[in-house]
C-alpha positions in Angstrom: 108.6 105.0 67.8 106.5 102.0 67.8 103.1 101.5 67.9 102.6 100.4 71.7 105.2 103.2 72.3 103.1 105.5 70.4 99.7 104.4 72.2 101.6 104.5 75.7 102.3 108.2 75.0 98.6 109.1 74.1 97.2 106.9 77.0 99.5 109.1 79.2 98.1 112.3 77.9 94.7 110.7 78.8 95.4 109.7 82.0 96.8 113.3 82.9 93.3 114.6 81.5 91.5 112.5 83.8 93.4 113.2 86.7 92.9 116.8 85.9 89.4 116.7 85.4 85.7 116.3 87.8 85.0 113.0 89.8 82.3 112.0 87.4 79.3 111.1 88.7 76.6 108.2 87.4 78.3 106.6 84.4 82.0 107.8 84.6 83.8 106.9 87.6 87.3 108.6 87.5 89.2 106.3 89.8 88.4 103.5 88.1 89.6 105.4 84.8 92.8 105.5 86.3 93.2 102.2 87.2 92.6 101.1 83.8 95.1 103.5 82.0 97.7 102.8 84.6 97.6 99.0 83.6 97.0 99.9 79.9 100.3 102.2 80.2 101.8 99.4 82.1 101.0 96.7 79.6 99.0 98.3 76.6 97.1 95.7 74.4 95.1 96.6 72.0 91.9 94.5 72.8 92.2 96.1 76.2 92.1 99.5 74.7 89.6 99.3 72.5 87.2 97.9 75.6 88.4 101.4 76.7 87.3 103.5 74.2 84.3 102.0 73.5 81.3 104.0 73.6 79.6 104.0 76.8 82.6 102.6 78.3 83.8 104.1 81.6 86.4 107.0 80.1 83.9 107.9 77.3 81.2 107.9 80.1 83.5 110.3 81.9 85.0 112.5 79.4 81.5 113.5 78.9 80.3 114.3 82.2 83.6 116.1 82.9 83.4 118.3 79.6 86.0 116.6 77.3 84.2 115.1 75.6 85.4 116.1 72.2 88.6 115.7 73.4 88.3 112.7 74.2 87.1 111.4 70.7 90.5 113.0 69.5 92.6 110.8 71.8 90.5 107.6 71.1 90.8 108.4 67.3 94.8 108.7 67.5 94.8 105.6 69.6 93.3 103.7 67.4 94.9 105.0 64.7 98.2 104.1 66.1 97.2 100.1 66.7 95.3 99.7 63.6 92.2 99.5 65.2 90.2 102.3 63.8 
């Protein structure tokens, strides 16, 4: 599996906890998380990613608000581990 291949997978498996999860409220807004990862999972890049993950950045915002935090912070870590950006 390739890299992009590898990140598409773990982008997936955040996009299914967002849809699982709360609305958000202030700083994480979930729609737009889903919009993001559907075009990251559509066309990953990983300049585009790490805008994702980085901290204060809509998903992180979310991920907090919603309770996953910590979870989040393990997906982030293998996605940047699988594109070299970590």
């Amino acid at each position: 599996m390739d890299d992009f291949a590898l990140a598409a997978d773990i982008l997936l498996e955040l996009r299914d906890r967002v849809a699982a999860g709360g609305e958000g409220s202030l700083y994480g807004d979930k729609n737009e998380a889903l919009r993001d990862l559907d075009r990251l999972i559509r066309s990953p890049s990983a300049g585009a990613i790490q805008g994702l993950l980085a901290p204060t950045a809509n998903l992180q915002e979310l991920s907090m608000e919603c309770g996953w935090g910590a979870e989040f912070n393990i997906l982030a870590a293998r996605l940047e581990k699988a594109l070299g950006i970590a």
